[in-house]
N, CA and C of each residue as an Amber inpcrd file, in Angstrom:
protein
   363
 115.8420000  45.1350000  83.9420000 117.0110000  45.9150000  84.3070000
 116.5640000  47.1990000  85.0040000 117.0800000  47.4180000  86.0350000
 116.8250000  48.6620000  86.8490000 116.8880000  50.2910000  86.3980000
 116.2020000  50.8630000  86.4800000 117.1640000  52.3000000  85.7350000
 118.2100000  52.9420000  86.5460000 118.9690000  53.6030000  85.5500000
 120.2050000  54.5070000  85.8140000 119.8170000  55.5270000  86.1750000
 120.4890000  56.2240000  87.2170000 119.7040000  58.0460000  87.7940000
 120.0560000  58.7250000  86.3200000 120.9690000  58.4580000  85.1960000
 120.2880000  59.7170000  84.2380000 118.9800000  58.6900000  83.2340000
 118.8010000  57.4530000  83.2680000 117.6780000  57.1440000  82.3180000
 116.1510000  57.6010000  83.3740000 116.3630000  57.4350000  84.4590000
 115.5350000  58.0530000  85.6420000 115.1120000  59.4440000  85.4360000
 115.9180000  60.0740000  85.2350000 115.9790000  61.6120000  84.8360000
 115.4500000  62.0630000  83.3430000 115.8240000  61.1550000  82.6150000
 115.6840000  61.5940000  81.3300000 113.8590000  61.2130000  81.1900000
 113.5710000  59.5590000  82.4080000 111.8330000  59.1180000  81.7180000
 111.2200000  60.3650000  82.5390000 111.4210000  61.2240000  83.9540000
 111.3810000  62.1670000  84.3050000 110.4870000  63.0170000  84.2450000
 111.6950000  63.8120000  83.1220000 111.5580000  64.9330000  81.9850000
 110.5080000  64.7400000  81.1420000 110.4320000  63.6800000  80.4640000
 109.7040000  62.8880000  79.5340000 108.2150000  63.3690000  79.9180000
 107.9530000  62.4800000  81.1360000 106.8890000  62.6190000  82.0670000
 106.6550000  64.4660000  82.2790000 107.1910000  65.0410000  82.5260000
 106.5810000  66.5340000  82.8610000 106.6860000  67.0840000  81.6220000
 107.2810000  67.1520000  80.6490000 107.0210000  67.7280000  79.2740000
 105.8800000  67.2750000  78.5840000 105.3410000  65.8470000  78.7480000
 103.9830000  65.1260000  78.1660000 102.6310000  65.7460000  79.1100000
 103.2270000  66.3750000  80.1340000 102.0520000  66.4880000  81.0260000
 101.6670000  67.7320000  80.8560000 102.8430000  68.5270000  80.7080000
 102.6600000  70.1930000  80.6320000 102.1540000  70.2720000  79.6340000
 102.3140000  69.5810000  78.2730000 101.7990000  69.9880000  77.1380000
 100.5970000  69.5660000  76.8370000 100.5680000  68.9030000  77.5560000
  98.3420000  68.0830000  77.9790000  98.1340000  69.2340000  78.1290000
  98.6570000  69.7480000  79.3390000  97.7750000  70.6840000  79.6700000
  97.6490000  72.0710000  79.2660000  98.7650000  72.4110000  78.5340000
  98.9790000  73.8940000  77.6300000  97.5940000  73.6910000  76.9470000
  97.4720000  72.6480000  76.2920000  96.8350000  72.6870000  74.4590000
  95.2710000  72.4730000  75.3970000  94.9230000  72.1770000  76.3380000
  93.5830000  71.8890000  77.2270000  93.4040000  72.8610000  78.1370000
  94.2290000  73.4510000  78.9380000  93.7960000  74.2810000  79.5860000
  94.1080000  75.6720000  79.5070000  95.4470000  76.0480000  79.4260000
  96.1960000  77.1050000  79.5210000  97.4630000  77.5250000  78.7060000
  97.5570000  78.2690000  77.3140000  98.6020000  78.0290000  76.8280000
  99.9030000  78.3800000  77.3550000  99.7620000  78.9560000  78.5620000
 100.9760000  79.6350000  79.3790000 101.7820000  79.0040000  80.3800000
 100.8830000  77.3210000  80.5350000 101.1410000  76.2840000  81.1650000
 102.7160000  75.6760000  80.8750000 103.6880000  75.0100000  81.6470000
 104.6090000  74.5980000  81.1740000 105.7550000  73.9210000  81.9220000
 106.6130000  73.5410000  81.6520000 107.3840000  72.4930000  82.7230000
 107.8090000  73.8410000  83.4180000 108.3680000  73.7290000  84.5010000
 109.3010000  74.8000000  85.7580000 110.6540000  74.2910000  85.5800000
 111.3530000  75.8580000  85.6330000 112.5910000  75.4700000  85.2830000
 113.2240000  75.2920000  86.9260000 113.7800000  74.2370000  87.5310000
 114.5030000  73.7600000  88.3830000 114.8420000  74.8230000  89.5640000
 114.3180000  75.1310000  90.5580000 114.7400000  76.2230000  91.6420000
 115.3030000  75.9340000  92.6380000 116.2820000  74.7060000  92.9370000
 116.9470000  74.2030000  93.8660000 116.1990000  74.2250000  94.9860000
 116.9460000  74.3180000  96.3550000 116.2410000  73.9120000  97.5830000
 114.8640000  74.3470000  97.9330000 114.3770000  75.4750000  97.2750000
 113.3140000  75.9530000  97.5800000 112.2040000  75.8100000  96.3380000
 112.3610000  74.3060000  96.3080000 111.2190000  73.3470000  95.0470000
 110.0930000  74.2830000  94.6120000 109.2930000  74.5350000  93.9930000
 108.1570000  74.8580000  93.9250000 107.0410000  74.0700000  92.6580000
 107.5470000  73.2110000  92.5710000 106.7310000  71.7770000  92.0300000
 107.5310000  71.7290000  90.7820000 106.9120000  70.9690000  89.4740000
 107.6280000  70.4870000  88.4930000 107.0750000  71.3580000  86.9690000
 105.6600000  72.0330000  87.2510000 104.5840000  72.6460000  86.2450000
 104.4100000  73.8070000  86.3870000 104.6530000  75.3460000  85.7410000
 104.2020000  76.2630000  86.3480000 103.2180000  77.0060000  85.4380000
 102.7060000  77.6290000  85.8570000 101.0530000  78.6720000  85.1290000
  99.8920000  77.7980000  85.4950000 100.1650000  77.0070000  86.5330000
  98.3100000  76.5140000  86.4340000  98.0750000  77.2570000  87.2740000
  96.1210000  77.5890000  86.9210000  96.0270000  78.2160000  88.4290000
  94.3500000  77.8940000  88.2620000  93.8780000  78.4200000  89.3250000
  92.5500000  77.7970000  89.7610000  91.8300000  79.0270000  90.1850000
  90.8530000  80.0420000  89.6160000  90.2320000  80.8490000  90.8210000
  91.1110000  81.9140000  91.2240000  92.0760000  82.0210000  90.2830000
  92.9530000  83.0600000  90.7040000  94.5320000  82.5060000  91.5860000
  94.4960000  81.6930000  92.2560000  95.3370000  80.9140000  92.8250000
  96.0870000  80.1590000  92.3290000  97.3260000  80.2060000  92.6060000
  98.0330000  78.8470000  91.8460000  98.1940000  77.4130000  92.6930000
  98.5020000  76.8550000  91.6660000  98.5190000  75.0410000  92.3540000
  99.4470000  74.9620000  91.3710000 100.1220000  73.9200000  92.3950000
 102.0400000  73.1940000  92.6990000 101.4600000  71.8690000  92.0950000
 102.1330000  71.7040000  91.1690000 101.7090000  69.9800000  90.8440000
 103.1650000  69.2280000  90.9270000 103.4400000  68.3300000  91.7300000
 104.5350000  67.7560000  91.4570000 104.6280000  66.1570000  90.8600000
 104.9480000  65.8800000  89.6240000 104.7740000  64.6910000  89.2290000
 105.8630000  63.5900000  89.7250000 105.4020000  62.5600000  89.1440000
 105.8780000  61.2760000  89.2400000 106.2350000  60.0410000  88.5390000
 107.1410000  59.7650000  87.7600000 107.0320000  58.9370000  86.9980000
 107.8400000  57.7750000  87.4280000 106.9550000  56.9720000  88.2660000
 107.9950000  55.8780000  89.0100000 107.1770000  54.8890000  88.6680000
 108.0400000  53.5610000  88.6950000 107.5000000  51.9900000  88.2250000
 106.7290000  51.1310000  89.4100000 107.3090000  51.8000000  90.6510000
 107.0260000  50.5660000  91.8010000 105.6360000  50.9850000  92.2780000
 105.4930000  50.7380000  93.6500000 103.6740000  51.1540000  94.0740000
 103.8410000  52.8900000  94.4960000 102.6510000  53.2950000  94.3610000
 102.5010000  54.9320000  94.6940000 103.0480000  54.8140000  96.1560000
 104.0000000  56.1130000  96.2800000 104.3220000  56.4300000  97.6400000
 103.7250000  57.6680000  97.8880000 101.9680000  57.3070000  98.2320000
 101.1450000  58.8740000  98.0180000 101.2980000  59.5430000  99.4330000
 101.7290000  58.6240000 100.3250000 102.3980000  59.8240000 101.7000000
 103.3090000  60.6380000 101.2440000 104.5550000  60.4910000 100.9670000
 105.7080000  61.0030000 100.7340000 105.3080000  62.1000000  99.7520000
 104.5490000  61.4410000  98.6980000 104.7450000  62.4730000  97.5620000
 103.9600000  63.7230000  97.8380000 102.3320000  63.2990000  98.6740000
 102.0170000  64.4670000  98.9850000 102.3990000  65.4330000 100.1950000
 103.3840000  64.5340000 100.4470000 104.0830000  65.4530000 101.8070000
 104.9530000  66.8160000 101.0370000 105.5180000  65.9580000  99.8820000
 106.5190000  67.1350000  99.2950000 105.5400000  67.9440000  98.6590000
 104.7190000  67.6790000  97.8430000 103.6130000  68.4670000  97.2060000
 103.6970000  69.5520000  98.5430000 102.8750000  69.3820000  99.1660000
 102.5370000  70.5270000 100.7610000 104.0590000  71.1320000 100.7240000
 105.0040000  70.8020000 100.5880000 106.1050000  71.3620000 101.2730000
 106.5910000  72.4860000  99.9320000 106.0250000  72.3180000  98.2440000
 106.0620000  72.6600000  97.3750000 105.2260000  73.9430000  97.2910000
 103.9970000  73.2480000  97.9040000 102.8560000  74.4550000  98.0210000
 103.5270000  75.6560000  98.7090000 103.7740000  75.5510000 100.0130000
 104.2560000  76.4960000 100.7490000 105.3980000  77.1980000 100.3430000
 106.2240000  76.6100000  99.7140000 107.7040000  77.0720000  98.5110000
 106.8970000  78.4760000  97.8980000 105.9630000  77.8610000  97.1550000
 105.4630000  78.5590000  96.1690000 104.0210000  80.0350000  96.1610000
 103.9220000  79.8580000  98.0220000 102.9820000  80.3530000  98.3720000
 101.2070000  80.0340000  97.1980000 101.1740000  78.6660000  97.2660000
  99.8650000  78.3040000  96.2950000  99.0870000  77.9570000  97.0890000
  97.4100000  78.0350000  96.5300000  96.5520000  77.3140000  97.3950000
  96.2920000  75.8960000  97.2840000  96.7660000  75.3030000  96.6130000
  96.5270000  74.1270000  96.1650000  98.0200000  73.0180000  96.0110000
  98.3190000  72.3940000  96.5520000  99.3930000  70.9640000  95.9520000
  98.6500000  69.8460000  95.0590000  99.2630000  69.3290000  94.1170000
  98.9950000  67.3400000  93.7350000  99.8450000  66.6940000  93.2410000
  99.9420000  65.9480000  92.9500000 100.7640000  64.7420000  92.5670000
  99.7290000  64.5150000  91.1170000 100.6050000  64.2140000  90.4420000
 100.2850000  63.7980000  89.0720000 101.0910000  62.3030000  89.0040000
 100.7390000  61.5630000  88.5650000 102.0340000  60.3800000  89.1010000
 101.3250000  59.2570000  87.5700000 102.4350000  58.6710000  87.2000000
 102.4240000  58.0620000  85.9400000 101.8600000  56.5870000  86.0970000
 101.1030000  55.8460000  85.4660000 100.0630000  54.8240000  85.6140000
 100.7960000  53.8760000  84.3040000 101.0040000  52.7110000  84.8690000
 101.1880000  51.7040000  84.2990000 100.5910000  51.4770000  83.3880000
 101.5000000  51.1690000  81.9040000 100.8570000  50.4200000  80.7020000
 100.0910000  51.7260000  80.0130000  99.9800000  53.0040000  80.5220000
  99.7350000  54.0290000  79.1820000 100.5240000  54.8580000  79.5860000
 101.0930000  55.2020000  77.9940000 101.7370000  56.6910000  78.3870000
 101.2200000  57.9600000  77.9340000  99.7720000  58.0710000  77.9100000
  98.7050000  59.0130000  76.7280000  98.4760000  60.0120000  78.4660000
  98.9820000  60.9540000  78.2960000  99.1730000  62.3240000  79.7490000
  97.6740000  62.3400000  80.1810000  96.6470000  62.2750000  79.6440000
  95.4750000  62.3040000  79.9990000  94.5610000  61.1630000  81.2120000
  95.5300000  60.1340000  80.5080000  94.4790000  59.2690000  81.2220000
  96.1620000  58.4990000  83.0240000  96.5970000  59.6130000  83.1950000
  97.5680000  59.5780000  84.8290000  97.0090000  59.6270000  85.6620000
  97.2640000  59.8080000  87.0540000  95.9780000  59.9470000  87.6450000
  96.6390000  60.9670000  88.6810000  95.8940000  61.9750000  89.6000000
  96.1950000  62.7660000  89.9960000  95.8890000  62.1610000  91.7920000
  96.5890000  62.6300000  92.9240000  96.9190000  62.7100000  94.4860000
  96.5350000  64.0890000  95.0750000  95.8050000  64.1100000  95.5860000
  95.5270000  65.5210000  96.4400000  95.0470000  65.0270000  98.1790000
  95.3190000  66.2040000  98.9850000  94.4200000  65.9120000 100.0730000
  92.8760000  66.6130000  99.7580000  92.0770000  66.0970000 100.7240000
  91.0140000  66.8020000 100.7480000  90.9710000  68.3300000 100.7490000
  91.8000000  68.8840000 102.2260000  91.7190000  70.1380000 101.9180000
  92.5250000  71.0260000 100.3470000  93.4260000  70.1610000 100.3270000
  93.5130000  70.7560000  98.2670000  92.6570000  70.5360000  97.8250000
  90.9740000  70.1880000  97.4420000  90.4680000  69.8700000  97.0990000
  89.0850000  70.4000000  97.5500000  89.0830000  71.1150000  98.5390000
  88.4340000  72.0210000  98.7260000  88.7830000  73.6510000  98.8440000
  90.0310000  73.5520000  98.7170000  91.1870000  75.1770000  98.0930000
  90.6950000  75.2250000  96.4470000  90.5050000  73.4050000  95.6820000
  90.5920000  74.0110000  94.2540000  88.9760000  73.8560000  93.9370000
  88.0060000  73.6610000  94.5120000  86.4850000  73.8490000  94.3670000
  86.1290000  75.0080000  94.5690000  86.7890000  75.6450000  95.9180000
  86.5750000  77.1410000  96.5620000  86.9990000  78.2490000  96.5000000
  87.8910000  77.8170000  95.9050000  89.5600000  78.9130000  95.7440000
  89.5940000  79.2380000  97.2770000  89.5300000  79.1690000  98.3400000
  90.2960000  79.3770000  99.5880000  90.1550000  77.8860000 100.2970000
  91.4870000  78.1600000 101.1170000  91.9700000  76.9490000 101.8780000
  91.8960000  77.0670000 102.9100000  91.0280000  75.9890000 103.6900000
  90.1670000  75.7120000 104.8890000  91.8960000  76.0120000 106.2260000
  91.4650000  76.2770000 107.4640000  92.0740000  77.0590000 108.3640000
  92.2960000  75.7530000 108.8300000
Protein backbone atom coordinates (compact mmCIF):
# COMPACT_ATOMS: atom_id res chain seq x y z
CA UNK A 1 0.00 0.00 0.00
CA UNK A 2 1.34 3.36 -0.96
CA UNK A 3 1.78 6.06 1.71
CA UNK A 4 -0.51 8.91 2.57
CA UNK A 5 1.24 12.60 2.49
CA UNK A 6 0.49 12.65 6.39
CA UNK A 7 1.96 8.83 6.98
CA UNK A 8 4.81 10.37 4.54
CA UNK A 9 5.18 13.16 6.90
CA UNK A 10 4.84 11.53 10.00
CA UNK A 11 7.91 8.40 8.64
CA UNK A 12 9.60 11.96 7.79
CA UNK A 13 9.74 13.34 11.13
CA UNK A 14 10.53 9.97 12.41
CA UNK A 15 13.58 9.96 10.14
CA UNK A 16 15.04 13.51 11.28
CA UNK A 17 14.30 13.10 14.99
CA UNK A 18 16.30 9.47 14.86
CA UNK A 19 19.00 11.26 13.04
CA UNK A 20 19.32 14.40 15.10
CA UNK A 21 19.47 12.45 18.12
CA UNK A 22 22.40 10.12 16.61
CA UNK A 23 23.92 12.87 16.35
CA UNK A 24 23.25 15.07 19.61
CA UNK A 25 24.41 12.00 21.93
CA UNK A 26 27.78 11.51 19.23
CA UNK A 27 28.62 14.62 18.25
CA UNK A 28 27.07 17.73 19.54
CA UNK A 29 24.55 18.10 22.27
CA UNK A 30 23.17 21.31 20.68
CA UNK A 31 22.45 19.30 17.53
CA UNK A 32 18.72 18.97 16.61
CA UNK A 33 15.81 18.74 14.16
CA UNK A 34 15.13 22.60 12.49
CA UNK A 35 12.10 24.00 13.10
CA UNK A 36 10.39 24.50 9.49
CA UNK A 37 11.39 28.07 7.76
CA UNK A 38 9.16 28.02 4.77
CA UNK A 39 10.41 29.16 1.37
CA UNK A 40 13.72 29.97 2.43
CA UNK A 41 14.58 26.01 3.53
CA UNK A 42 17.68 25.84 5.34
CA UNK A 43 17.89 21.96 5.62
CA UNK A 44 16.08 19.62 8.11
CA UNK A 45 19.13 19.51 11.22
CA UNK A 46 20.46 22.49 12.83
CA UNK A 47 23.86 23.01 15.14
CA UNK A 48 26.13 20.89 13.08
CA UNK A 49 29.09 22.48 12.20
CA UNK A 50 32.52 21.61 10.95
CA UNK A 51 35.71 23.92 11.52
CA UNK A 52 33.68 26.59 12.56
CA UNK A 53 31.23 26.45 9.60
CA UNK A 54 27.96 25.13 9.40
CA UNK A 55 26.59 22.28 7.16
CA UNK A 56 22.83 21.98 5.86
CA UNK A 57 21.98 18.36 6.01
CA UNK A 58 18.82 17.63 4.33
CA UNK A 59 17.40 14.15 4.86
CA UNK A 60 15.46 11.62 3.21
CA UNK A 61 13.35 9.03 4.06
CA UNK A 62 11.99 7.62 0.82
CA UNK A 63 11.31 3.84 -0.28
CA UNK A 64 12.02 4.04 -4.09
CA UNK A 65 15.75 4.47 -5.70
CA UNK A 66 17.96 7.56 -4.45
CA UNK A 67 17.15 10.68 -6.41
CA UNK A 68 20.87 11.91 -5.49
CA UNK A 69 20.58 14.70 -8.35
CA UNK A 70 17.58 16.32 -7.06
CA UNK A 71 18.32 15.88 -3.54
CA UNK A 72 21.68 17.33 -3.77
CA UNK A 73 20.48 20.03 -5.87
CA UNK A 74 18.16 21.13 -2.96
CA UNK A 75 20.90 20.44 -0.38
CA UNK A 76 23.09 23.38 -2.52
CA UNK A 77 20.01 25.43 -2.71
CA UNK A 78 19.70 24.82 1.34
CA UNK A 79 23.33 25.61 1.72
CA UNK A 80 23.02 28.95 0.21
CA UNK A 81 19.50 29.55 2.34
CA UNK A 82 21.60 29.09 5.18
CA UNK A 83 24.81 30.78 4.16
CA UNK A 84 26.87 27.17 5.15
CA UNK A 85 29.95 25.77 3.83
CA UNK A 86 28.92 22.54 3.43
CA UNK A 87 25.33 20.68 2.04
CA UNK A 88 24.37 16.53 2.32
CA UNK A 89 21.80 14.38 2.08
CA UNK A 90 21.39 11.92 4.74
CA UNK A 91 18.84 9.59 3.06
CA UNK A 92 17.31 6.39 4.75
CA UNK A 93 18.64 2.77 3.61
CA UNK A 94 16.53 -0.08 3.28
CA UNK A 95 15.87 -2.83 5.87
CA UNK A 96 17.61 -0.79 8.94
CA UNK A 97 16.27 1.74 10.81
CA UNK A 98 19.46 2.03 13.47
CA UNK A 99 20.41 6.28 12.33
CA UNK A 100 23.96 5.21 12.23
CA UNK A 101 24.33 2.87 9.77
CA UNK A 102 22.12 5.66 6.62
CA UNK A 103 24.22 6.70 4.36
CA UNK A 104 25.17 10.16 3.59
CA UNK A 105 25.26 12.29 -0.43
CA UNK A 106 27.66 15.08 -0.79
CA UNK A 107 29.46 16.63 -3.78
CA UNK A 108 33.04 16.61 -3.84
CA UNK A 109 33.45 20.16 -3.34
CA UNK A 110 31.27 19.66 0.11
CA UNK A 111 33.72 17.45 0.84
CA UNK A 112 36.50 19.33 0.48
CA UNK A 113 34.60 22.59 2.41
CA UNK A 114 34.18 19.75 5.28
CA UNK A 115 38.06 18.37 5.25
CA UNK A 116 39.22 22.13 4.85
CA UNK A 117 36.71 24.21 6.29
CA UNK A 118 36.81 26.50 3.08
CA UNK A 119 34.99 25.97 -0.13
CA UNK A 120 36.91 25.67 -3.31
CA UNK A 121 36.07 28.91 -5.82
Amino acid sequence: MARSRASAKAAGARFERSIADHLAEHVDDRIDRRVKTGAKDRGDIAGVRHMGERVVMELKDYGGRYLVGPWLGEAELERGNDDAAVGMVVAKRRGTTAPGEQVVFMTVDDLVALLTGERPA
